[in-house]
N, C-alpha and C positions, 0 to 999 in steps of 0.2 A: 187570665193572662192578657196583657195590653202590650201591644207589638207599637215602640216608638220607630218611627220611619224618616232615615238622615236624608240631606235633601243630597248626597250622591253616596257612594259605595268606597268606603272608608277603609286600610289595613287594619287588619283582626285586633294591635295593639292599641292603636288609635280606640276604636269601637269600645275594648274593653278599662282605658280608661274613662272613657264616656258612661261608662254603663258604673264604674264605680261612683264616678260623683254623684251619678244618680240614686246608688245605694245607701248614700249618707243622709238621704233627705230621709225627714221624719214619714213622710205621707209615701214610703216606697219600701215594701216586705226587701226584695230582693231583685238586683236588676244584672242579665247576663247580656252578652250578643248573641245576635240570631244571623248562626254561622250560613253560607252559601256553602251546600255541599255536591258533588258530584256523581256519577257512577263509580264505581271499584275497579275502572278499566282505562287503558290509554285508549283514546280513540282513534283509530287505524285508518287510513284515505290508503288506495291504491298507490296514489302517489306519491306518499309517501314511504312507501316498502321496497328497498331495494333486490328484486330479485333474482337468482344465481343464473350463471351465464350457460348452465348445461345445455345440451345441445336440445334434449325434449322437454325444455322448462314449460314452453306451451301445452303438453300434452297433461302435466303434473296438476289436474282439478284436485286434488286432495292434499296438495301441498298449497294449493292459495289457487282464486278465482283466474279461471282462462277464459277468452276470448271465444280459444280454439273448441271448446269442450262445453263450456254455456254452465249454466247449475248453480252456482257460487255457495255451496254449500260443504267447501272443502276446512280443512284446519285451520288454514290459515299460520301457517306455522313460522314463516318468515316474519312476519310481524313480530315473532319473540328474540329473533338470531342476533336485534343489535345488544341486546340484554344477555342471551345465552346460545349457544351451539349445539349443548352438552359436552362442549368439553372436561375430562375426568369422570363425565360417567361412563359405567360399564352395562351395556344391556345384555344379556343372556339369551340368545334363542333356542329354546328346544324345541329341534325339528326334526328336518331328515336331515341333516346337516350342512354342509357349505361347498360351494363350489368356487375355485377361486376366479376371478371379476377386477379388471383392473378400476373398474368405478368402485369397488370396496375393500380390496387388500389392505389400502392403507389405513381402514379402520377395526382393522379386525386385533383381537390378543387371543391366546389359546385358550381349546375350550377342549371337549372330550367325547367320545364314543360312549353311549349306555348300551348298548344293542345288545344283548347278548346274544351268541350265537348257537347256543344250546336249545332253543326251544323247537320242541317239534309239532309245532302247532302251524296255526297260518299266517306271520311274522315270519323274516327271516334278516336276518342284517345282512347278506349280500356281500358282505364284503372280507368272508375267507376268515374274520374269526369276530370274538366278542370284544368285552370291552376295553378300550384302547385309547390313546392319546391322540389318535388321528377322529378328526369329525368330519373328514372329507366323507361329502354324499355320494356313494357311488351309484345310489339311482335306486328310486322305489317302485317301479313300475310294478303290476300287478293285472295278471293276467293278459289281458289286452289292452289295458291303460298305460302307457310313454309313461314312464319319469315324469314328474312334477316341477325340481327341482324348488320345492317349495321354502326349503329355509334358505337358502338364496335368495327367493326376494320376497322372503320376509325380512332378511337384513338390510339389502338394499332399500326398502322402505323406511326403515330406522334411519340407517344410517348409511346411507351411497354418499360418496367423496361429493362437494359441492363446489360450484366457483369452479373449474378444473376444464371447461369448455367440452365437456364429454358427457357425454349418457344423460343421468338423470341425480337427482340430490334427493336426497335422504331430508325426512323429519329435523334430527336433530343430528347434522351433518360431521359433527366435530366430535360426537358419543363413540365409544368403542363399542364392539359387538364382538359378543363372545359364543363361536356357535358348537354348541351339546345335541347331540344327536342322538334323539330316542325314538324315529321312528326308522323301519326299514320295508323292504318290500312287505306291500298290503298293509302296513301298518307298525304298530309298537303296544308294548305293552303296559299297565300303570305302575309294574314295580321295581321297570328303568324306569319311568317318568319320574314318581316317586325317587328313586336314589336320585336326579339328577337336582331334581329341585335342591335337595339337603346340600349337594356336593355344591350347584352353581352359588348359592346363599351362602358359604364358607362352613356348610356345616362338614363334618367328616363322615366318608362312606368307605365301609370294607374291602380292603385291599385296590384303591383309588388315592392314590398322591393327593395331597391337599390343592384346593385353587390358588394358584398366587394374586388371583384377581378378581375377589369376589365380587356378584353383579349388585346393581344398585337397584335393579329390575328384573324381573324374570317376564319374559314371553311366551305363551302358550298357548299358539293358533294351531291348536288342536284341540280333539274332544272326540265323546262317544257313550251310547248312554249306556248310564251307572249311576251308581249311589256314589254318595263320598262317605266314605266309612271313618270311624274314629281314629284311626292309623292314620288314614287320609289326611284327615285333621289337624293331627295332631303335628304331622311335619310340615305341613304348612301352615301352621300357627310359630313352628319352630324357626320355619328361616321367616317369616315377617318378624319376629322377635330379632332376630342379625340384624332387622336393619333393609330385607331385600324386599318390594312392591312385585308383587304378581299379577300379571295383566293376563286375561285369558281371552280368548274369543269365547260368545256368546253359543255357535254353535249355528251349521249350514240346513238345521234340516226343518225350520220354518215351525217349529214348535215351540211348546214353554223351554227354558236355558234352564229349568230344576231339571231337566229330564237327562241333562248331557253334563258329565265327566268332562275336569275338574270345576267348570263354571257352576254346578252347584254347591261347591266349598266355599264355606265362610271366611270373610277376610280376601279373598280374592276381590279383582278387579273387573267383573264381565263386560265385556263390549261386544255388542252387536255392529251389526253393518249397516251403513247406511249409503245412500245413492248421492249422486252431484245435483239433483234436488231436492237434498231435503229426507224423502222419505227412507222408510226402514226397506233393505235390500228383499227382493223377494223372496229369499232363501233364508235368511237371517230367523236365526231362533229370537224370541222375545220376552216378556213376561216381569215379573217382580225380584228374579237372580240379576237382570240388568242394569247395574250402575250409570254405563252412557252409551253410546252409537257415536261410531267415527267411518270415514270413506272405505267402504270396503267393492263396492263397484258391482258393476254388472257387464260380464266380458261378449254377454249376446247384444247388447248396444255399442259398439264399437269403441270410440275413444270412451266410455265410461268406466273402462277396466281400471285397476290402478295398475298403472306401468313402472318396472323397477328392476333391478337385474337378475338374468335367470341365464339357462345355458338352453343351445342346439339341441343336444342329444337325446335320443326316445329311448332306450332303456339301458345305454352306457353315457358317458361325458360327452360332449361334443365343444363346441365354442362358444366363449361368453356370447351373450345377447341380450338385450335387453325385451320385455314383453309383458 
């Protein structure tokens, strides 16, 4: 191959008629342009990123690079919002369910209670009976552990109201969140997790009203080890087939993520945690079940936590807060 070199940089139509006439001569097989190509990526400057006006947008390392916090190994996510918000998606959280949060009210649609309240094991839903249309968290404390209120700012991290001169903004700030509540005190168990999945994916579940809003996504920053059994499987093969992505956590307890419930389900999405530089969280499970690594934080280094909405209260409600 013989590279002809124009004496400047010519449009591609221009070039390619050049390259024809060349291919009419007798003493020329075949002649193309020799395109200038790029990365697969818009290239991003600080300065160029308009960022929301929340009150802790400096604190937010895992929503884009701070000052405040150092690392610059956050999403980056704002670099996508002049392109998409997620407006019209629906993300799904099953967790312990939701606390309401004036930084995310207005992104939330109805979700539902899986708890049941019949086991007599070490679970308990807490909140006076089983499964129900209310996903309000009334608090998972366990033993001497405070409430979490953990699917509260798991949503807030999705999706916290942004621009609003309040709190903190969410990922994909304009996405709905739909929050399914499958854990309760001490825990929950896999056959709510199991039906919640099928119900949040539009599938149908026994004597459970249909979704009017099925997710685009399901979130599952939970886990615990277990096999994934063919049941297992099979209904999460079932709502990926609807159409809904399953995002799971990788798992806290610094081991291989084949060892931890549902992250070693096939078709899932496993993420581990990763720090504001860079590396894998100290805690973060690892291994060949993990797809990717996104901000998941270290709350014993101060601002490295990821901050997002949660409530006051140690083993009943108390007041929005962010933390």
């Amino acid at each position: 191959m013989r590279v002809v070199r124009l004496s400047e940089e010519l449009p591609v139509d221009d070039v390619q008629a050049i390259a024809t006439e060349l291919a009419d001569s007798p003493d020329v097989v075949s002649a193309r342009p020799d395109i200038r190509v790029h990365i697969a990526a818009e290239r991003v400057s600080p300065a160029s990123v308009t960022l929301p006006n929340d009150t802790y947008t400096a604190d937010l390392w895992g929503l884009w690079d701070s000052s405040r916090t150092g690392g610059g190994f956050g999403t980056r996510a704002a670099a996508a919002w002049p392109t998409t918000r997620g407006a019209g998606a629906v993300v799904a959280v099953l967790d312990t369910g939701i606390q309401a949060h004036p930084d995310l009210n207005a992104n939330l649609v109805s979700g539902y209670d899986f708890v049941n309240d019949w086991w007599a094991g070490y679970a308990a839903a807490n909140d006076g009976n089983g499964r129900d249309p209310d996903p309000t968290d009334p608090g998972d404390w366990c033993g001497s552990d405070w409430s979490s209120w953990h699917g509260t700012h798991v949503a807030g991290t999705i999706a916290a109201v942004a621009d609003d001169a309040y709190g903190v903004a969410g990922v994909a700030p304009a996405a709905k969140v739909q929050p399914v509540r499958v854990l309760g005190r001490c825990g929950g168990y896999s056959s709510d997790i199991l039906a919640a999945i099928t119900w949040a994916s539009g599938g149908s579940v026994p004597g459970v009203p249909a979704n009017a809003t099925p997710a685009d996504a399901i979130n599952l920053s939970l886990g615990g080890p277990g096999t994934c059994y063919s049941d297992d499987q099979s209904i999460i093969d079932a709502a990926i087939a609807r159409g809904t992505s399953i995002v799971v956590a990788a798992g806290n307890e610094n081991q291989l993520a084949s060892n931890s419930w549902p992250a070693n389900c096939s078709g899932v999405i496993t993420v581990a945690a990763s720090t504001r530089s860079g590396q894998r969280a100290s805690y973060s499970n690892y291994g060949a079940a993990v797809e990717i690594a996104g901000p998941g934080g270290d709350w014993s280094a101060g601002v490295s936590g990821i901050l997002s909405t949660l409530n006051t209260g140690s083993t009943t409600p108390g007041s929005p807060t962010w933390a």
